[in-house]
N, C-alpha and C positions, 0 to 999 in steps of 0.2 A: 724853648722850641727851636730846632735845627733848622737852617734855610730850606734844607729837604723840604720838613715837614711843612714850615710853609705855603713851597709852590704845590705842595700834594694837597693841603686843605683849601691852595683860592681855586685848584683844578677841580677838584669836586665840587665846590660850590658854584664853580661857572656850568660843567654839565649838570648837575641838580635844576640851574633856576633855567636852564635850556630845554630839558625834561618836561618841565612844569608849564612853560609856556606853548609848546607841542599839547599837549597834556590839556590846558586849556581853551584852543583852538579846537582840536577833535570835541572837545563835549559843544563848544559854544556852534561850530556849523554842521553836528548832527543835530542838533537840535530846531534846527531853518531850513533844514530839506524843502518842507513846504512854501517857505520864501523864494524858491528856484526861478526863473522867466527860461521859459522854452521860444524863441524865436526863428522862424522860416523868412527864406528871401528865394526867389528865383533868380537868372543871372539877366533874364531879358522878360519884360513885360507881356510880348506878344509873341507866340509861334507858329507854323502850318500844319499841317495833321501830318505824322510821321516824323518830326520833327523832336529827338530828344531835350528834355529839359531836365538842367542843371538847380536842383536846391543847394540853399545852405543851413546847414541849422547851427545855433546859438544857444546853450545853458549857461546859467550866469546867476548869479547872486542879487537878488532886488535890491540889494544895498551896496554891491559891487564889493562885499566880503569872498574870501575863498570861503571856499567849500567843500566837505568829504562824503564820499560816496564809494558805496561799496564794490560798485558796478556800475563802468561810466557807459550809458544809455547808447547804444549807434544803431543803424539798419541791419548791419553784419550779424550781432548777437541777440537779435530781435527785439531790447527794450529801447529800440526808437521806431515808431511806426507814423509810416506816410498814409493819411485819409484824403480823398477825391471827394468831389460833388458837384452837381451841375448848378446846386441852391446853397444860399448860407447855411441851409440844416440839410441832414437824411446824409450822410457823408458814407463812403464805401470805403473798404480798405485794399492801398495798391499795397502789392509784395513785388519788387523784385528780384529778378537772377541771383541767385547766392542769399538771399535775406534770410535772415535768422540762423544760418549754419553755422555762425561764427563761437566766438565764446568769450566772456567778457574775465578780463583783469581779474586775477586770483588776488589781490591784495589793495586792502584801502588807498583811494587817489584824493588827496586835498587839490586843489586845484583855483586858483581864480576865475575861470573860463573854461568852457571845452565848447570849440570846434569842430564841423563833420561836415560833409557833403554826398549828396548821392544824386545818382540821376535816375529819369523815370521816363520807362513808353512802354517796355515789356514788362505785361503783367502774368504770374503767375494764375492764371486763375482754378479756383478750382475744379477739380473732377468732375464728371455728370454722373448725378444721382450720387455725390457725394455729401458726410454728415456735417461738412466743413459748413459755419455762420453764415448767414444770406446778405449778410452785410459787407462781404467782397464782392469786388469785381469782376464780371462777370466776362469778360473781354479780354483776349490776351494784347490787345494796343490798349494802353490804359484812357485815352480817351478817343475814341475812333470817332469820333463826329466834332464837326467843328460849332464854336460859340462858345459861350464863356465858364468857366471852370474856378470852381473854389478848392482850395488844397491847404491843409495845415498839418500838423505832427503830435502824436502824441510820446510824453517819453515816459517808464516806468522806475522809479527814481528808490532806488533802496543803497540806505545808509547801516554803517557798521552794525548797529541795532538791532537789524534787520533780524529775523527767525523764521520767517513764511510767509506766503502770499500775502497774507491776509493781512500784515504790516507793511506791505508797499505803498508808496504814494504814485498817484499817475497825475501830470503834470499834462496840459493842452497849449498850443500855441496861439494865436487868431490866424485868424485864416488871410491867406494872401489870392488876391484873386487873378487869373491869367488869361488873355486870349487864343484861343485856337481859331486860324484865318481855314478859309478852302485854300488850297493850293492850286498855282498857276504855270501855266504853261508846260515848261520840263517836267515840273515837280508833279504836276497834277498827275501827268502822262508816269512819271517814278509811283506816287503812292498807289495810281489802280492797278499797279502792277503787284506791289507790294499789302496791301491794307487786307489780305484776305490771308494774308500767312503770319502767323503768329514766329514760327522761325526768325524769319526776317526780323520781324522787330527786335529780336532776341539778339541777332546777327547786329543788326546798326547800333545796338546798346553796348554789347560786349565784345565786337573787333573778334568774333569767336563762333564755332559754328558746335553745336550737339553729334555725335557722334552718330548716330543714326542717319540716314540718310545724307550722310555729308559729302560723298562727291555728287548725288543729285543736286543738295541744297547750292553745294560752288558751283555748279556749270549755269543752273537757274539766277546766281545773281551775276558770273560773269554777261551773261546774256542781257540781265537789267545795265549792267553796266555799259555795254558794247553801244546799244540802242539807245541810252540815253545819253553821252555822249555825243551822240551825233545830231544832239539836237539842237537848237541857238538857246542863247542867252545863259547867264549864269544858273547856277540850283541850286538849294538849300541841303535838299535829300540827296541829291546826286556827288556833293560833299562830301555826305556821311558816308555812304558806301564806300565811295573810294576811301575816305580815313578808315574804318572801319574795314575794309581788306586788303588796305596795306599793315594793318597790326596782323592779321592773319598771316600773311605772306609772313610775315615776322618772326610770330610762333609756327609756323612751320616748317622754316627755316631751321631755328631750335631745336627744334624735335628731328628733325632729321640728322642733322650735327652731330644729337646725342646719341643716335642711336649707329652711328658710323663710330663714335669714337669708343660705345661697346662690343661693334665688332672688333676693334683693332685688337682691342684687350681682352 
């Protein structure tokens, strides 16, 4: 046998036993889908009403093996879902902004871990007199009264395997529990300004205003913003806003940019 031929049979044999161990990994973590740990964290224990809160979610391996899945679970492509509740049972489901429009990975992901976050105050709620589950929320501030609040996530967990609904696994997290305070001073005088318009919370989640009504909706927060400025002490909500339209000012900025540089052209 020629040195050729040699280096040609140990190269096949290293990509053959390379194969095989790809090859054995996919059978051994489609098969522990069910072994998955779904875990939530908020980024701060207590907040004030209007106040958005930052999750984090956690899939993971109860053995700390990778893992393959056919469709890795987030809020965007809707198999990660955020549930609310004022008890440790009877849970309601928040949606927010953009949730579920997204579309999940065209191609198997092994994985040791995956990481996501989302934040939550604007809820979708749905329609009146619509046929949407009575187990949503009903309120577009996802929790508009203050006191204590249970939240966890579910994720719908489907592996190469996979064929139809009916073969998914759904995976629950335990529930993290958070406080919602009344709000004080500035902020109080900010949320009863704000707590009756669903926009706005929409507006301090996403730094972004709905096309509708949009120069009423900015003359209405510059107005929140003008007045509460001038009021003492620092603010929580009054914060947000300004963060929240200085990203606006941003994107419209952007958009005006682009639409100059299709005039030119």
């Amino acid at each position: 046998m020629t040195y050729k031929h040699l280096i040609y049979v140990f190269t096949t044999i290293l990509v053959l036993s390379f194969l095989m161990r790809i090859s054995t990994t996919s059978v051994t973590t489609a098969q522990n889908v069910t072994d998955l740990q779904l875990k939530i964290s908020s980024d701060q224990k207590s907040y004030i009403l209007g106040q958005p809160i930052k999750l984090d979610f956690l899939l993971k391996g109860a053995d700390g093996e990778p893992f393959k899945l056919r469709t890795i679970p987030t809020v965007e492509n809707g198999y990660l879902r955020v549930w609310i509740s004022r008890s440790p049972e009877d849970f309601s489901e928040y949606i927010g902004p953009q949730w579920g429009l997204g579309e999940g990975n065209k191609l198997p992901q092994v994985l040791p871990a995956f990481r996501s976050s989302a934040t939550i105050l604007y809820n979708n709620k749905p329609p009146r007199f619509s046929s949407v589950p009575e187990n949503r929320i009903q309120t577009e501030f996802a929790m508009p009264r203050a006191g204590i609040y249970f939240i966890k996530a579910s994720a719908v967990i489907w592996n190469e395997k996979v064929t139809s609904d009916d073969d998914n696994v759904i995976i629950e997290s335990d529930p993290i529990e958070v406080v919602i305070d009344e709000p004080l001073g500035n902020d109080k005088k900010i949320w009863n300004m704000i707590k009756d318009d669903g926009d706005l919370a929409y507006f301090m989640q996403q730094g972004d205003l709905r096309r509708q009504g949009y120069e009423e909706r900015r003359e209405k927060i510059n107005k929140i913003l003008n007045g509460a400025s001038a009021g003492n002490g620092d603010s929580v909500l009054l914060n947000q806003l300004q963060s929240s339209m200085e990203k606006l000012r941003i994107s419209e900025t952007k958009i005006m940019q682009t639409r100059q540089h299709r005039q030119k052209h």
